[in-house]
C-alpha positions in Angstrom: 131.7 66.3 -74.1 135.7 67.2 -73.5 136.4 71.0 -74.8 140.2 71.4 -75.1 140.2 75.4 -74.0 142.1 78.2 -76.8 143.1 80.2 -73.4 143.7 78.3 -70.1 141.9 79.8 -67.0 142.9 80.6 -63.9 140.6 80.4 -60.7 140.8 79.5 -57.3 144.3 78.0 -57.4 143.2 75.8 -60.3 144.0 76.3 -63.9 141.7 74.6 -66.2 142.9 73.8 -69.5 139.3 71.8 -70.3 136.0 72.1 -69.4 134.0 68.6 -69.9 130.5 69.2 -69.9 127.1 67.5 -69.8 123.8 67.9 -71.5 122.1 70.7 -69.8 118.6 69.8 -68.3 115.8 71.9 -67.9 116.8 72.8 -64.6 119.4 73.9 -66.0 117.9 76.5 -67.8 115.3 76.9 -64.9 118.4 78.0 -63.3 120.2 80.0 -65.9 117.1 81.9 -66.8 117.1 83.9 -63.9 120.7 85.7 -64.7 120.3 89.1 -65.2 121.8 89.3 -69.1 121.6 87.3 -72.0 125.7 86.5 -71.6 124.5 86.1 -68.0 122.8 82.8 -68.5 125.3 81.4 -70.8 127.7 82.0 -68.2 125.0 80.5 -65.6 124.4 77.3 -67.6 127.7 76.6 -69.0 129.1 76.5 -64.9 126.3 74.3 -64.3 126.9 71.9 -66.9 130.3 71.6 -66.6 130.2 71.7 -62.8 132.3 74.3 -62.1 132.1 77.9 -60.5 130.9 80.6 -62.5 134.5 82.6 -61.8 136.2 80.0 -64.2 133.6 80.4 -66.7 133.6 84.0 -66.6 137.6 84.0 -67.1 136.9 81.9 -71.0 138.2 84.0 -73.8 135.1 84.9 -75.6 136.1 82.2 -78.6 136.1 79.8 -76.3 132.5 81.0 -74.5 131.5 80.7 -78.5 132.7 77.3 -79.2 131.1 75.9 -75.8 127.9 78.0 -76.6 127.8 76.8 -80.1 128.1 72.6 -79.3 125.5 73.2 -76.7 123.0 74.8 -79.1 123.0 72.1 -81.4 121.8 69.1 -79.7 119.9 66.3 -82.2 115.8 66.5 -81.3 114.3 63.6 -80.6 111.4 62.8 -82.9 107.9 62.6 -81.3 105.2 60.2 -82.9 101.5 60.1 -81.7 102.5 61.8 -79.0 104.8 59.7 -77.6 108.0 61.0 -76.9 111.2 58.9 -76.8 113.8 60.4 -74.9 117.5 60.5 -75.8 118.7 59.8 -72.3 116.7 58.1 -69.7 115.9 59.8 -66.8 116.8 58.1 -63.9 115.3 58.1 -61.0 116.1 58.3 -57.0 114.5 54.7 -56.1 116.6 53.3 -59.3 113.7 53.3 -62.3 113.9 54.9 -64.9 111.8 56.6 -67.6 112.6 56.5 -71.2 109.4 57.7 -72.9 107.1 60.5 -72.6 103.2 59.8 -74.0 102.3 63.8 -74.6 98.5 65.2 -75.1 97.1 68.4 -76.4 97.6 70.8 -73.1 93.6 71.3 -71.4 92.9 75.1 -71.1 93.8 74.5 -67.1 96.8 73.1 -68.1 97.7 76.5 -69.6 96.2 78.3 -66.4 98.2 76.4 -64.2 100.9 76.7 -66.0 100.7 80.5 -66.6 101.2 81.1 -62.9 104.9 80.3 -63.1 107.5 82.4 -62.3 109.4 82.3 -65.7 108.5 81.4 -69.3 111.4 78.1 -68.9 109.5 77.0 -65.6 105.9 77.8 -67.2 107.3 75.6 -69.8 108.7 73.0 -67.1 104.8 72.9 -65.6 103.6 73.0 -69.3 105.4 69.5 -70.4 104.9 68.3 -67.0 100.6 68.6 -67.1 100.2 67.4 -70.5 102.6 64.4 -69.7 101.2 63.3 -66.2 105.1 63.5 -65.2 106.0 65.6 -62.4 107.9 68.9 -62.8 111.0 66.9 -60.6 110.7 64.3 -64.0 110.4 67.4 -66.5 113.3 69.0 -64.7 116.0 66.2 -65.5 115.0 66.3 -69.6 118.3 66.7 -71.4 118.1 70.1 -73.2 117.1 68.3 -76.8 113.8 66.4 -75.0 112.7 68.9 -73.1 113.1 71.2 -76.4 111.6 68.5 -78.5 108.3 68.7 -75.8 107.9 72.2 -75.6 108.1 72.1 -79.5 105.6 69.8 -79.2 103.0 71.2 -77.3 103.5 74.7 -78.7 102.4 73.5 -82.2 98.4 73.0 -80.3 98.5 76.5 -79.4 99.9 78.2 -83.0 96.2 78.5 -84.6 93.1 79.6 -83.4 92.8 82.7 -81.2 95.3 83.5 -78.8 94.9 83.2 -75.0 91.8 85.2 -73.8 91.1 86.7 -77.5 87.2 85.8 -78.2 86.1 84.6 -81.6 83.0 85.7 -82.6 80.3 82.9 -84.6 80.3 83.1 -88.1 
């Protein structure tokens, strides 16, 4: 996506008078998450995505951080049937394959163990998808925002009812 910029910005001997911009993955976000402000890791993931350095991101008007922040938040989600997930964007892989569907399952309670470990709630999330998919957390990491969104929506909808984790239900 080409984003024609309300304020040109000036960094590094380079003025910018467009940002174009992929779909952030869940690395992305892995990434972002660990700014130390919410404006932080808009900031953090809009560089990413559009592969530039943070210093021209931080130099947007705030319209323009808006606009870009706006048309990244409103991806189309990717419908999931019997568990099986088809994804918007192939991911391709280093040896040239690619993967184009995930089959999803109800996460096991070691799933959510496993995955509770993690250093953040995006890469518990990451470890999350990746268990209850038999992908690896390398695969879960290139999602486009809208899958990996679509996944987590997924398997969050098993753990809505019943007692929450380590709450004890006593027999009726």
């Amino acid at each position: 996506m080409d984003l024609d910029l309300l304020v040109p910005v000036a960094f590094g001997g380079q003025t910018y008078e467009k940002l174009t911009l992929r779909d952030p993955t869940a690395a992305d976000f892995e990434y972002a998450a660990t700014a130390a402000t919410p404006v932080g890791v808009t900031i953090q993931l809009i560089a990413r995505a559009a592969s530039v350095d943070v210093g021209v991101v931080r130099g947007l008007c705030a319209r323009d951080l808006r606009r870009i922040e706006a048309q990244m938040a409103a991806p189309t989600v990717p419908a999931i049937v019997d568990g099986d997930l088809r994804l918007s964007d192939p991911v391709k892989l280093p040896d040239g394959s690619q993967i184009s569907a995930l089959k999803l399952r109800e996460p096991t309670a070691g799933d959510l163990e496993r995955s509770a470990n993690a250093s953040s709630g995006v890469h518990s999330n990451i470890l999350l998808v990746a268990f209850a998919s038999d992908a690896s957390p390398a695969v879960v990491r290139m999602l486009k925002k809208c899958d990996f969104d679509a996944a987590v929506a997924y398997l969050s909808d098993f753990l809505a009812d019943g007692p929450g984790i380590g709450a004890s239900q006593s027999p009726g």
